[in-house]
N, CA and C atoms as an extended XYZ file, in Angstrom:
351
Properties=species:S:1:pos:R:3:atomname:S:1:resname:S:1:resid:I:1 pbc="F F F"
N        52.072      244.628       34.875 N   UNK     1
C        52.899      243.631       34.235 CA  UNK     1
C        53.676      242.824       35.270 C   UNK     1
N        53.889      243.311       36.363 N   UNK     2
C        54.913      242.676       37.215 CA  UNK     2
C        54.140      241.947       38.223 C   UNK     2
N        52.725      242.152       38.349 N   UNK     3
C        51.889      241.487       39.144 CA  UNK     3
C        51.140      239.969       37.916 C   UNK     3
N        51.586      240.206       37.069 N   UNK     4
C        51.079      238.990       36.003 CA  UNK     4
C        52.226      238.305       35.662 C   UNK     4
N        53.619      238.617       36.177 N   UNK     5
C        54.988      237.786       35.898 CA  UNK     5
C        54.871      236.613       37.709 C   UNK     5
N        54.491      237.838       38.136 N   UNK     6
C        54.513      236.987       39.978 CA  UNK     6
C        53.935      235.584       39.615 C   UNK     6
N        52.420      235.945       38.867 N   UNK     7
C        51.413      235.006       39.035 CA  UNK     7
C        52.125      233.526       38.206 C   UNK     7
N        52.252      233.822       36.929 N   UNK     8
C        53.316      233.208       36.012 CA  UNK     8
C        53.886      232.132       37.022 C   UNK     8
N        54.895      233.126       37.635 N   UNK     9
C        56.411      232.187       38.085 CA  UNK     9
C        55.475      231.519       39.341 C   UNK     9
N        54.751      231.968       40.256 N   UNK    10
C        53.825      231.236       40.892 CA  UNK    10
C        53.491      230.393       40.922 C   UNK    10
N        52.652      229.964       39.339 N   UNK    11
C        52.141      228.911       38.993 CA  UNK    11
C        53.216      227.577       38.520 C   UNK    11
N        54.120      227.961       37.947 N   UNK    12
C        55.600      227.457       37.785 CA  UNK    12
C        56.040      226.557       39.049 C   UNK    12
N        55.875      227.689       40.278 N   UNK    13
C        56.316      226.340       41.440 CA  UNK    13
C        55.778      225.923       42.078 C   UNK    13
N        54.332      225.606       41.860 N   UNK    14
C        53.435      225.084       42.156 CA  UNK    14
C        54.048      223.029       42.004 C   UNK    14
N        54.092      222.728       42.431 N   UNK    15
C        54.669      221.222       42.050 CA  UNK    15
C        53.103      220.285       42.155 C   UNK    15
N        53.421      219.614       41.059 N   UNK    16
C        51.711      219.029       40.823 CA  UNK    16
C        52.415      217.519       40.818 C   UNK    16
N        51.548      216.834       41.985 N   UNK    17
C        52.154      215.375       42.215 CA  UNK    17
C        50.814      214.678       41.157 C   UNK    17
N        51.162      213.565       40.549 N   UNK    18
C        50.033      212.945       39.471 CA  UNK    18
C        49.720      211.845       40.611 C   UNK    18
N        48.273      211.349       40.343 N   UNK    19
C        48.062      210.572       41.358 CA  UNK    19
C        48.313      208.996       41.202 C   UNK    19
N        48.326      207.901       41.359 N   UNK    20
C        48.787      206.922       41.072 CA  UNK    20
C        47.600      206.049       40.666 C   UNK    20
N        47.841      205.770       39.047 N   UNK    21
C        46.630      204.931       38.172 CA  UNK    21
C        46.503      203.612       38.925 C   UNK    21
N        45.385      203.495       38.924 N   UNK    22
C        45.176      201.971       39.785 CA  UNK    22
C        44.212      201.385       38.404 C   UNK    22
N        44.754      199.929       38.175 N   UNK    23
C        44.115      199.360       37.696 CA  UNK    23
C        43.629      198.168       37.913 C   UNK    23
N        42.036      198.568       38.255 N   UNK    24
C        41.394      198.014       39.090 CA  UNK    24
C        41.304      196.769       38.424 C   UNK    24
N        40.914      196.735       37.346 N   UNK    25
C        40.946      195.169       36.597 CA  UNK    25
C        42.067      194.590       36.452 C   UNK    25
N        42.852      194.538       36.374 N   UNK    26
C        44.353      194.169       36.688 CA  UNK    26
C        43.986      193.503       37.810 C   UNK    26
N        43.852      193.831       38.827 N   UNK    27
C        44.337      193.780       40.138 CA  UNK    27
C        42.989      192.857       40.595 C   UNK    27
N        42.238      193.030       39.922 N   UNK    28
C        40.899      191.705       40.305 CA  UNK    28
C        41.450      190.137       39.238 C   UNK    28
N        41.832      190.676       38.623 N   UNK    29
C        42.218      189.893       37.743 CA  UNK    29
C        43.032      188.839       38.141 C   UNK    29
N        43.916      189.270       39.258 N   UNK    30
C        45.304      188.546       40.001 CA  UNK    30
C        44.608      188.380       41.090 C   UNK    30
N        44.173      188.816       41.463 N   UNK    31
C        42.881      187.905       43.032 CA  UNK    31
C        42.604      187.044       42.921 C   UNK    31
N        41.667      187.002       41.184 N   UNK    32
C        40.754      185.935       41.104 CA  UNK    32
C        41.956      184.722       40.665 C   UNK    32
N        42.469      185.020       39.987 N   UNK    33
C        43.709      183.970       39.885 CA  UNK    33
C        44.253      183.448       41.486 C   UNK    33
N        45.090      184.593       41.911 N   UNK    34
C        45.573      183.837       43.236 CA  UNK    34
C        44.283      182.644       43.981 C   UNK    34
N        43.038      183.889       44.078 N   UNK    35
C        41.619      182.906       45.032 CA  UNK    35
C        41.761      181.231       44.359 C   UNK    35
N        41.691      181.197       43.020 N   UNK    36
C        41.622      180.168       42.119 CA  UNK    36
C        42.591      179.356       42.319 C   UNK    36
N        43.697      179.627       42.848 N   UNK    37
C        45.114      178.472       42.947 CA  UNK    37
C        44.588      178.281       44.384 C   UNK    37
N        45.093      178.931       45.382 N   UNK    38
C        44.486      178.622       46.500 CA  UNK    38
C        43.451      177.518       46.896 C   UNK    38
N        42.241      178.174       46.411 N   UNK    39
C        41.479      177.413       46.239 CA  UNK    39
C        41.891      175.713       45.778 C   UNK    39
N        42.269      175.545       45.034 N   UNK    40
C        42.412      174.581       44.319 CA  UNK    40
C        43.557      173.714       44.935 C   UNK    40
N        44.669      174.372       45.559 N   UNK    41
C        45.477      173.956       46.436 CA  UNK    41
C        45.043      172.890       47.421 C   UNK    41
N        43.969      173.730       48.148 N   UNK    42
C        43.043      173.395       49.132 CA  UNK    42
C        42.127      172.011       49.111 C   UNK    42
N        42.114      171.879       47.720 N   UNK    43
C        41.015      170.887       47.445 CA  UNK    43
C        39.594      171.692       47.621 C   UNK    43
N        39.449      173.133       47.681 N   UNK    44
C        38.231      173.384       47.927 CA  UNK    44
C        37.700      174.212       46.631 C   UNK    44
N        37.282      174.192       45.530 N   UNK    45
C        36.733      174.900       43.886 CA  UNK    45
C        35.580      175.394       44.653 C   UNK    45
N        34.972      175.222       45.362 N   UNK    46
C        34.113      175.603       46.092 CA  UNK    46
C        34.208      177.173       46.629 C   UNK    46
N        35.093      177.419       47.017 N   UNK    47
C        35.790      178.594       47.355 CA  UNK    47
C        35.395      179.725       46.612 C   UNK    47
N        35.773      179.279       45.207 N   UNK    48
C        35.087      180.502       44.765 CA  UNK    48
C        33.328      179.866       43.728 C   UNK    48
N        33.084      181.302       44.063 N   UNK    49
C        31.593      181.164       43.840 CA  UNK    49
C        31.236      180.678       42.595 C   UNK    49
N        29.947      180.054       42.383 N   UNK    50
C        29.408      179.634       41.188 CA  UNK    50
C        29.453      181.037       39.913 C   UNK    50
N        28.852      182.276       41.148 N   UNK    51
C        28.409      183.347       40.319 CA  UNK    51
C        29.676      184.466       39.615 C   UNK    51
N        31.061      184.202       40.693 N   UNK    52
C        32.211      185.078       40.159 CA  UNK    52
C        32.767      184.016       39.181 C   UNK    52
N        32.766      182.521       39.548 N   UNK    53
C        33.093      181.747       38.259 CA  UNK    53
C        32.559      182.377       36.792 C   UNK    53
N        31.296      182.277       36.677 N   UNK    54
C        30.415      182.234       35.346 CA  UNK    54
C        30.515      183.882       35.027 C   UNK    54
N        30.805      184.854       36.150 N   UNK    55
C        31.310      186.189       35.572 CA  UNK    55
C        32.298      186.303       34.809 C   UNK    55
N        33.641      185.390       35.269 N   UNK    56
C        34.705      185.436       34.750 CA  UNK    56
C        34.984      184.626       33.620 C   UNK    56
N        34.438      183.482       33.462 N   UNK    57
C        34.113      182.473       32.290 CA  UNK    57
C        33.272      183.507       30.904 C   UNK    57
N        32.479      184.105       31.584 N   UNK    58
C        32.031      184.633       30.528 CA  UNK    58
C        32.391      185.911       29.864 C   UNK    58
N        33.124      186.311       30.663 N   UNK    59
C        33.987      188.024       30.259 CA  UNK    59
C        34.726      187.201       29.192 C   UNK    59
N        35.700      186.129       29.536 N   UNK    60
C        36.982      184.942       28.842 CA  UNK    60
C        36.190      184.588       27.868 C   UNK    60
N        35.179      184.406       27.475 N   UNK    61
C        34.787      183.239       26.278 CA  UNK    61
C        34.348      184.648       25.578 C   UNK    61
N        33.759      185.798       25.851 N   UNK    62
C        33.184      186.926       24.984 CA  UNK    62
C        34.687      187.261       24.462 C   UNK    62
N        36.041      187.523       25.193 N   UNK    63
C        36.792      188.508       24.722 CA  UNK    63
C        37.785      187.686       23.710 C   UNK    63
N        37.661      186.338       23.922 N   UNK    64
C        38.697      185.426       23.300 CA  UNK    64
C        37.735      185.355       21.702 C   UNK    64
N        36.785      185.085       22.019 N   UNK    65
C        35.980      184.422       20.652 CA  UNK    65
C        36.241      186.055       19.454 C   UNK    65
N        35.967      187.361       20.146 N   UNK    66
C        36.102      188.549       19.794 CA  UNK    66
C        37.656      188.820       18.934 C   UNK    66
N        38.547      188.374       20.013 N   UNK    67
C        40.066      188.227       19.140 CA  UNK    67
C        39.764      186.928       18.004 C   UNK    67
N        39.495      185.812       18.252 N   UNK    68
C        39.450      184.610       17.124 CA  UNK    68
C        38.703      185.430       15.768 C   UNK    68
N        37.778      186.003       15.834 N   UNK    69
C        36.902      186.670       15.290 CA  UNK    69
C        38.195      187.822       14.249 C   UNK    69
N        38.334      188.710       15.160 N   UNK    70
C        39.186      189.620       14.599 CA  UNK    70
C        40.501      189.026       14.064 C   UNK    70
N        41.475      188.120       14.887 N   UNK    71
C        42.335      188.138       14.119 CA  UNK    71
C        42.942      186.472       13.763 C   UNK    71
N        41.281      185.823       13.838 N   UNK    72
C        42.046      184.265       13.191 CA  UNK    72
C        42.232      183.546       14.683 C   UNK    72
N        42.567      182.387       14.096 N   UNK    73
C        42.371      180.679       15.002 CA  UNK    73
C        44.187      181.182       15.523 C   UNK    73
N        45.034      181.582       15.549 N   UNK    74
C        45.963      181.893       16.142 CA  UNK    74
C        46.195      182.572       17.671 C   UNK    74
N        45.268      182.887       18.041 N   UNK    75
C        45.107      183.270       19.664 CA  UNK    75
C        44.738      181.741       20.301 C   UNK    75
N        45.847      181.708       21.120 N   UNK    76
C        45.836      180.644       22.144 CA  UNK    76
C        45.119      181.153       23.523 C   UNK    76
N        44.004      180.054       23.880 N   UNK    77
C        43.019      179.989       24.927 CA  UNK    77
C        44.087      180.541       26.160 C   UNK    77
N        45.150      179.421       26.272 N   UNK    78
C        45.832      179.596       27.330 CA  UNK    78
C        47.337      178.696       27.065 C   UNK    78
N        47.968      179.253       27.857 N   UNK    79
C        49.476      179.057       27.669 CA  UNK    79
C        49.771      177.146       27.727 C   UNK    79
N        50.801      176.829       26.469 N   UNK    80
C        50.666      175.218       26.169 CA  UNK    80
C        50.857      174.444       27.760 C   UNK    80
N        50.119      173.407       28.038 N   UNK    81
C        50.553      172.527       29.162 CA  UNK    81
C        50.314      173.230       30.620 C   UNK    81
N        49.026      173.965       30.777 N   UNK    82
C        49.066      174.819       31.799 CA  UNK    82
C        47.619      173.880       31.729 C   UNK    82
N        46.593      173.500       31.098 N   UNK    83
C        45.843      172.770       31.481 CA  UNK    83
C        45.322      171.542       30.723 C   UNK    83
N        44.898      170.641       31.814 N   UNK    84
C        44.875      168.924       31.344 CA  UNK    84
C        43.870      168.896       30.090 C   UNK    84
N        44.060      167.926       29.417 N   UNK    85
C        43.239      167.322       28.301 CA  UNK    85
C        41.463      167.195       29.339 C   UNK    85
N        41.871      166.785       30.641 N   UNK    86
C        40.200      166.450       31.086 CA  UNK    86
C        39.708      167.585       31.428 C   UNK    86
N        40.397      168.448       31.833 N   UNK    87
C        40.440      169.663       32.432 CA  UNK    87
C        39.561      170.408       31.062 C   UNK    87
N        40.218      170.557       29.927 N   UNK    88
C        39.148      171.076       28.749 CA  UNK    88
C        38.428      170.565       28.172 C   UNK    88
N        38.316      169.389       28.358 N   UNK    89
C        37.271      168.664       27.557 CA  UNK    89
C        35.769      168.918       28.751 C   UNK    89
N        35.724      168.553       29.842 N   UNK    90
C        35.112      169.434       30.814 CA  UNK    90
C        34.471      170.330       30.869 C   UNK    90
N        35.213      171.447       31.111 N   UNK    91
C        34.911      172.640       30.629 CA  UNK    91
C        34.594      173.108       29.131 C   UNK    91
N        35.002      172.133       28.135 N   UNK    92
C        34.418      172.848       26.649 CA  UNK    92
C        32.585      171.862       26.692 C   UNK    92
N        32.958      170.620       27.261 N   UNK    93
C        31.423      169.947       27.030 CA  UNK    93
C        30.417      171.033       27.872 C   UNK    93
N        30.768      171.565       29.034 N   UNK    94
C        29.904      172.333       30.078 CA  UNK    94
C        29.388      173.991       28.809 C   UNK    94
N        30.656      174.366       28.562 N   UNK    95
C        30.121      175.159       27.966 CA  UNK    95
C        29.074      174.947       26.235 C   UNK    95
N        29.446      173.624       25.964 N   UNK    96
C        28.642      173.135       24.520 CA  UNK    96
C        27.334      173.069       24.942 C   UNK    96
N        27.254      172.436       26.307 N   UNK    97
C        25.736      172.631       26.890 CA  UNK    97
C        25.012      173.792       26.996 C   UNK    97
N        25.814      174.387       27.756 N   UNK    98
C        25.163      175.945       28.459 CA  UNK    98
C        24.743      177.115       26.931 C   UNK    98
N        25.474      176.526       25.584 N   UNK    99
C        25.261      177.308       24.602 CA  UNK    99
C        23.571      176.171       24.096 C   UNK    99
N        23.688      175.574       24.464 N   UNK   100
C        22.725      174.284       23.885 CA  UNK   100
C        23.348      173.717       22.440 C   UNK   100
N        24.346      173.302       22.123 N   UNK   101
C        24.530      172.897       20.964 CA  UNK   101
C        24.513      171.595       21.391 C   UNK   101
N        24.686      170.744       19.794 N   UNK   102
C        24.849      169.163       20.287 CA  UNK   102
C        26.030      169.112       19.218 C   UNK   102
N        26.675      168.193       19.248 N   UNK   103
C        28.288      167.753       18.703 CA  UNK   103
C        28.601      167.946       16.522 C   UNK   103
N        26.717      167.776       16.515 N   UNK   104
C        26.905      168.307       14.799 CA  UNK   104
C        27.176      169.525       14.664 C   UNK   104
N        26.426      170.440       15.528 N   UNK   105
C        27.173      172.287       15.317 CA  UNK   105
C        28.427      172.389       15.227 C   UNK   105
N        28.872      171.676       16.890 N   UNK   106
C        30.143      171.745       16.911 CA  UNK   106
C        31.284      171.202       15.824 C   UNK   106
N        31.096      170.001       15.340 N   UNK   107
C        32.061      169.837       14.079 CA  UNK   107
C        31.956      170.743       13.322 C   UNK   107
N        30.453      171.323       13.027 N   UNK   108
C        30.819      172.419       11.636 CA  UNK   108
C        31.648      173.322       11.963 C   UNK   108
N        31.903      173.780       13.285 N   UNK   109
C        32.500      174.753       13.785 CA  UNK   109
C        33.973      174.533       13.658 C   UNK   109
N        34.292      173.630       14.374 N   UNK   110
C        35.068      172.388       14.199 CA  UNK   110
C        36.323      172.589       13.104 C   UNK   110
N        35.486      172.558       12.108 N   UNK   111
C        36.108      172.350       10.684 CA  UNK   111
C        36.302      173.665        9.746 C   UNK   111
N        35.596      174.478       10.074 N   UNK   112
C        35.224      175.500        9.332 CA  UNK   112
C        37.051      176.047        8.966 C   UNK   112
N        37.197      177.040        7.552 N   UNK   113
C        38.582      177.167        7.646 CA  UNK   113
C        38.401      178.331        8.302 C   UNK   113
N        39.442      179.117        8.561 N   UNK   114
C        39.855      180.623        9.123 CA  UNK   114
C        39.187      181.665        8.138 C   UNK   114
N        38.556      182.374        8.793 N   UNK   115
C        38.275      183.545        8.088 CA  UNK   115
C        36.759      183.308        7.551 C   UNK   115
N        35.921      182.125        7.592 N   UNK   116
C        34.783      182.566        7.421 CA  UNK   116
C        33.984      182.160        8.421 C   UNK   116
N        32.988      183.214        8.342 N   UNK   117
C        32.059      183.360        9.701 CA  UNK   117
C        30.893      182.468        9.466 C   UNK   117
């Protein structure tokens, strides 16, 4: 009994350090942002790649459309006045292409009310 109390209190002061959660997506997440200002600072979009662009464009358009989906036209793309009218029109025509639609899909889409698919 007194050799199974040792072990007990033993294990007791054992001090267990937890290791420190890294979150790796987080932390790519703020790269690709910082790379992206930088970049852009620079005058150089070039900077970052065609292929981490269209990685990250496309993680953004799967996870946003997924919330619109789940919880309604109330999820904002991105925070008001953070980007230009040419700036999305741009980028929404690039992506109307790359889906192949032409501008009649898009109005139906357009118009459609909340909540039906």
């Amino acid at each position: 009994m007194a050799k199974a109390f040792r072990r007990k209190a033993a294990r007791k002061t054992v001090k267990r350090t937890a290791k420190p959660v890294r979150n790796r997506a987080g932390a790519k997440i703020t790269n690709f942002c910082a790379d992206a200002r930088d970049a852009l600072k620079r005058g150089d979009p070039d900077a970052i790649s065609d292929k981490t662009l269209q990685q990250v464009l496309t993680a953004a358009v799967k996870v946003y459309a997924a919330k619109v989906e789940r919880r309604g036209h109330d999820v904002a793309p991105f925070p008001q006045n953070t980007v230009t009218a040419t700036e999305t029109v741009v980028t929404a025509c690039g992506m109307i292409r790359a889906a192949d639609l032409n501008m009649f899909d898009v109005a139906i889409w357009f118009h459609r009310p909340p909540g039906i698919e």
